[in-house]
Structures are given as C-alpha cells and as structure tokens.
N, C-alpha and C positions, 0 to 999 in steps of 0.2 A: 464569626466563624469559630466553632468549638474547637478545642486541642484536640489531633489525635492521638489512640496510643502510641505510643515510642516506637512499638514491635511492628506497627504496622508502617510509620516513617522510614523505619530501618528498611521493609521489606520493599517499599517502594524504590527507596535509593537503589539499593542492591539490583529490583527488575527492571530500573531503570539504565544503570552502569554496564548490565551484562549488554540491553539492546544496543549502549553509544561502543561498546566493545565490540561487539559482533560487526556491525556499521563501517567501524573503523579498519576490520580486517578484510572486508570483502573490497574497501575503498583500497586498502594500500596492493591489495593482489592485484586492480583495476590499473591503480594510474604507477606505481611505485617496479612491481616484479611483473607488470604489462601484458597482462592475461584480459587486454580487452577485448570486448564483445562484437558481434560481427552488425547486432543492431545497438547502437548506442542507448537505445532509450532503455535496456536491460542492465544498462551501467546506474541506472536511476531506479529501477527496479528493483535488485537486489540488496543493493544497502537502505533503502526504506523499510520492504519483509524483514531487513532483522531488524532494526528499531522494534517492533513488537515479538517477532519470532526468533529473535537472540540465535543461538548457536545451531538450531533446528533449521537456519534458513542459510546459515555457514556451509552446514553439510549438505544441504540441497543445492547449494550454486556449485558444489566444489564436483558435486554427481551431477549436474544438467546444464550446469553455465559455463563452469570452466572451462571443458572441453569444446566449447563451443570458439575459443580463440584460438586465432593463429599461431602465437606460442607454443600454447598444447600441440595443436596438430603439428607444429614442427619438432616435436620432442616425441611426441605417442603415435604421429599417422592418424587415422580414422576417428573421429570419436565414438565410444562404446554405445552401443545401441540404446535408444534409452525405453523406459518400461510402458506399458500402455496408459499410466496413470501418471504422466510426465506432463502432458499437453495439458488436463484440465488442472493440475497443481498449477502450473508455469501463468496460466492463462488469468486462473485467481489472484495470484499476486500480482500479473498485471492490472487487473480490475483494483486490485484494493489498492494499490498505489497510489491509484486518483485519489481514493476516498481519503485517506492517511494524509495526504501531503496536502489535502483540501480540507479536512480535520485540523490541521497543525493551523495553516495559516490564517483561516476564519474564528479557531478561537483564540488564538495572539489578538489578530485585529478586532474584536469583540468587545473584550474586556478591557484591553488597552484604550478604546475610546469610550468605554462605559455605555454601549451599546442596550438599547430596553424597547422588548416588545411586551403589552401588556404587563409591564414592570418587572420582566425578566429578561435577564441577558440567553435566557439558555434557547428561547425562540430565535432571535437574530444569529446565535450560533449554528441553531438544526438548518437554517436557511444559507448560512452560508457555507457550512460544509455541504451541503447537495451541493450549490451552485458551481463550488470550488473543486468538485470531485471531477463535475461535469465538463468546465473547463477545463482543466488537465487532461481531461481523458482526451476530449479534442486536440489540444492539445499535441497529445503524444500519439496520433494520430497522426496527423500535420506532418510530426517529425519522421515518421516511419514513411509516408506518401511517396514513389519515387516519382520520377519527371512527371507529372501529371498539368504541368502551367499553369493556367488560371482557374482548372479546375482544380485545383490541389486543396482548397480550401472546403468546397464543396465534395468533393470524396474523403476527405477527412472527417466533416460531421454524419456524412451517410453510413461511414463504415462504425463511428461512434455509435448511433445511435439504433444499429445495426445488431451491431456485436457486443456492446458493452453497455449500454444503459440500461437492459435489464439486470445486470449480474450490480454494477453501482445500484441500482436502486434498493437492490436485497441486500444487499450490505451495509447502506447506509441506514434504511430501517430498522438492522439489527445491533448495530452502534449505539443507535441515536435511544432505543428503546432500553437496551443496556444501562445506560448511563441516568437514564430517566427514572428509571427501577433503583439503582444504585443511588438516587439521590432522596429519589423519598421513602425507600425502606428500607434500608441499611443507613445512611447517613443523615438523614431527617434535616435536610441542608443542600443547599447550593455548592457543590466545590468548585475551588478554584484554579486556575491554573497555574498560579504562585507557590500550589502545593503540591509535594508529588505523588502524593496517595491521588492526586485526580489523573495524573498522566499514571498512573497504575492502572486503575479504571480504566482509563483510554485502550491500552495494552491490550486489558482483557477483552474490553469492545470491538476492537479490531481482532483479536484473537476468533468471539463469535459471529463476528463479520465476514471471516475468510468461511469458516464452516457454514454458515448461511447460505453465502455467496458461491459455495462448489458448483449445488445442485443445477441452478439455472447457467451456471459457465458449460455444466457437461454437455446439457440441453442444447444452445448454441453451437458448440462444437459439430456435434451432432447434425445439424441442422448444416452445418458447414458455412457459417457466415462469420467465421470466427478466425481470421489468417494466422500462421505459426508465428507469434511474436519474438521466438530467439533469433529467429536470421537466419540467411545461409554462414555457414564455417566461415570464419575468412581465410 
C-alpha cells in the first residue's frame, strides 16, 4: 500500500472527527437531555446520517426529529409544520441507514478475515454490503411492525421489499461504483480500512448514495407504499 499525502490523511481525520462529533451530539440530545423519538428506530437513524453528513444532519434532526419528542412538545406544544420535502429527505436516510451500518459491518468482517473472491476482497465486501443493508432494513422493519403476531415477520419483509429495496439498491450501486472508480483511477490501489482516506471515500460514497437514492425514495412515496418512518409525536 503506497503513503498518502499527509494533506489528504489530515483531511480524512478532520471529515472523520466532525462525523464521530456530530454522532455524538445527536446521541447525547437522544439518551442524556431525553429528546427521544416517538419511533425508536429514528434514535438509530439519526446518529448514523451524521457519521457521513456531519453537522448538515445535526440541523436537520434539530428541524424534523427533535420536535418529534415528548420533551419538545411539552416545552413548545405542536410541532412546527414541516416542509413538503421533509418526508422524501427523512425517508433517504432511512434507506441509507441500512446501507451505511451494512457498509461498516461487512467491511470490518471482510478484511478482518482476509476475505477473497477471484483474489479480491473488494467482491466479498460488494456482497456483503447488499446483504447487510438488506438485513437491517428487514430488520428495522420488524422493529417498527406493531401487534401484527406471527405475521410480523412476514409484513416486515413485505413492506421492505415494498418500500425500500428499490431506494437500497440505487444506493448501494452508487457506493459501491464510487469506491470502485476511486480505487482504480484516483488511487491505482486497493484501500484499506486501517486507513482513513478509505473511510473518506466511504463518506463521499454514502454522500452520492443519499443523492442517487432521493429519486426512486420520491417515486415510492408517491406511489404510497412508503409509511411515515418518524412516528406519531409522543
């Protein structure tokens, strides 16, 4: 693996620090000053958006999430109405949440066991990030499900595969295409995740993930198969 420049180590640190910063302040308004969310799985949504969307995703919970707790409303009343471009925003970073946290963990477990398809790790990685987006999204599905008994399981993957596995798919394509580009024409090399110019990389991939991922979120909306993922108030 070649040295990178210094300028560009420093720039990773730094768009790495702001994400664990931004992360860090939407967790402590969450569990600390109790501005919890009326659907929990938005408690897991919001501090992942900043991991790549840093302070941009600070101000967007503080305009469309906060007011969504108890807290607020027992301090403000009502929450403020919110804008017509609130639901497909809210809806994407639901979508990319699978991708992200299914990103993180398939390439940890990757590299970590020295993973090789056709003598690259980066196959077994594109395969596991789908897989792991896919699950979670199920996932937080599941979790959102009310009484439903032993269907619950089965209206979980229906509404996944319903509402979210076209907007995951556009995203993860344009991750996985990112990074692919970023490795054989810009960096002439496999990066690692030991380094932070690759979780830079990642950053920006998720960055053109979320804008990929708007268009076919609006579309679903649209289409109405796409339920309001912040909750009712509590």
């Amino acid at each position: 693996m070649s040295v990178q420049p210094t300028w560009l180590v420093m720039l990773s640190w730094a768009a790495l620090s702001v994400g664990f910063a931004s992360t860090a302040a939407i967790v402590v308004d969450h569990l600390v000053l109790r501005y919890r969310q009326p659907s929990r799985v938005m408690e897991i949504v919001w501090p992942t958006t900043a991991l790549y969307f840093g302070p941009a995703a600070v101000l967007t919970y503080h305009k469309w999430g906060r007011p969504q707790s108890r807290r607020w409303l027992e301090r403000y009343g009502n929450p403020p109405k919110r804008s017509r471009h609130a639901a497909g925003v809210i809806e994407t970073f639901h979508c990319a949440t699978h991708c992200t946290l299914g990103a993180i963990i398939a390439t940890v477990t990757v590299f970590s066991l020295d993973l090789e398809i056709f003598g690259s790790a980066r196959w077994p990685e594109f395969v596991g990030d789908y897989l792991g987006a896919v699950a979670i999204g199920i996932a937080f599905r599941y979790a959102t499900e009310a009484r439903t008994g032993g269907r619950r399981a089965r209206a979980a993957m229906r509404k996944f595969f319903a509402g979210d596995l076209l907007s995951v798919s556009f995203f993860e394509f344009a991750l996985l295409a990112w990074l692919v580009l970023a490795e054989h024409f810009v960096f002439h090399e496999t990066l690692r995740p030991s380094s932070p110019v690759f979780w830079l990389m990642v950053q920006i991939g998720l960055l053109i993930g979320l804008l990929v991922a708007w268009p076919p979120t609006l579309w679903l909306i649209r289409r109405g198969v796409k339920p309001d993922v912040l909750g009712t108030p509590a």
